[in-house]
N, C-alpha and C positions, 0 to 999 in steps of 0.2 A: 550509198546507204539505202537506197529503195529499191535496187536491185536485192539487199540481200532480204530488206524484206518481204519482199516480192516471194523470192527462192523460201520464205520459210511459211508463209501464207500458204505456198502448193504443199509442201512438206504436210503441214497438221490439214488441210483439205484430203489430199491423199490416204493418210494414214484415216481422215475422222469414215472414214468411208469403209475400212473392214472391220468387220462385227466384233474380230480379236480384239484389236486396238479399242476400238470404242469400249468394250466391257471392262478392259481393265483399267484406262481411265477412269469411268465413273468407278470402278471401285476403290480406285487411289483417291479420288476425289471425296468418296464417300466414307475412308477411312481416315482422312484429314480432317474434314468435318466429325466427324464423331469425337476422335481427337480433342477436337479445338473446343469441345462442347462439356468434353469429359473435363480437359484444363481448366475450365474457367468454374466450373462446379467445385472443381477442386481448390482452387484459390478462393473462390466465395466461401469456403466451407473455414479455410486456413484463416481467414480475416476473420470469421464470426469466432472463430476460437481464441485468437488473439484478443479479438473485445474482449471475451466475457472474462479472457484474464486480467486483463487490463480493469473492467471494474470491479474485480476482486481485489485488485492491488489499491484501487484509489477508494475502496471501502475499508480497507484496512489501515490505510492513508492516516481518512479522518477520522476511523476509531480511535488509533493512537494520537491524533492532534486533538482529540476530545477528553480523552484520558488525560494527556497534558495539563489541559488549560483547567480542567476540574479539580488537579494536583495545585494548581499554581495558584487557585482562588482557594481551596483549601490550607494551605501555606498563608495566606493572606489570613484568612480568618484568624486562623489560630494564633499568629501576629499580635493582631489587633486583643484574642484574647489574653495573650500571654502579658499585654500591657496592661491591660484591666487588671491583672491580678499580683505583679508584680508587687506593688507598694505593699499588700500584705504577706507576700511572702518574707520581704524584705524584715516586715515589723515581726513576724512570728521568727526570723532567724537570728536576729536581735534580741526578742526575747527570751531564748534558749538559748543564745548564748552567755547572757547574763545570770540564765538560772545556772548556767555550767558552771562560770567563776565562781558563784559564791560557794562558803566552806559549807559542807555540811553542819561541821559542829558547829561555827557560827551560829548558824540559823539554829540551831535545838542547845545554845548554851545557857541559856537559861530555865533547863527544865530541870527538877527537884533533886534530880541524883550528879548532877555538878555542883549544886549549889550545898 
């Protein structure tokens, strides 16, 4: 095992040693790193997109869990009003209905052109 590392120590000694070699390493090197720099701006960029949809979605979330609950205490009120008012609806539909039964002639048989 340290024989061959040995043999690969001279190998890159060797080669770091002509100016060919050497150049276009660092430009491999320098095109990875750019690379790696562009990626990661790209990904930062990909997340901040992803937030700002994501508190779009959970703004829209609690509008409609707002909406809801203002429905459902709305509901509630009207409840509570529809009991309030009940018992005269009740007496006013009773008494129209009793004015319904009665006859009309009944009620006007006693005016001067029957009699």
């Amino acid at each position: 095992m340290r024989a061959i590392w040995e043999q690969a120590r001279a190998a890159v000694a060797t080669a770091a040693k002509k100016p060919k070699v050497r150049k276009r390493v660092f430009t491999v090197l320098g095109v990875f790193l750019i690379l790696q720099i562009y990626f990661v701006r790209e990904i930062l960029a990909a997340e901040l997109i992803f937030c700002f949809g994501f508190a779009i979605l959970l703004a829209l979330g609690g509008l409609f869990y707002v909406v809801g609950a203002i429905g459902e205490r709305g509901l509630d009120l009207t409840e509570a009003g529809v009991r309030a008012i009940a018992p005269y609806a009740r007496r006013g539909y009773v008494a129209i209905e009793d004015l319904s039964r009665r006859s009309f002639r009944s009620a006007h048989a006693r005016s001067e052109s029957v009699q």
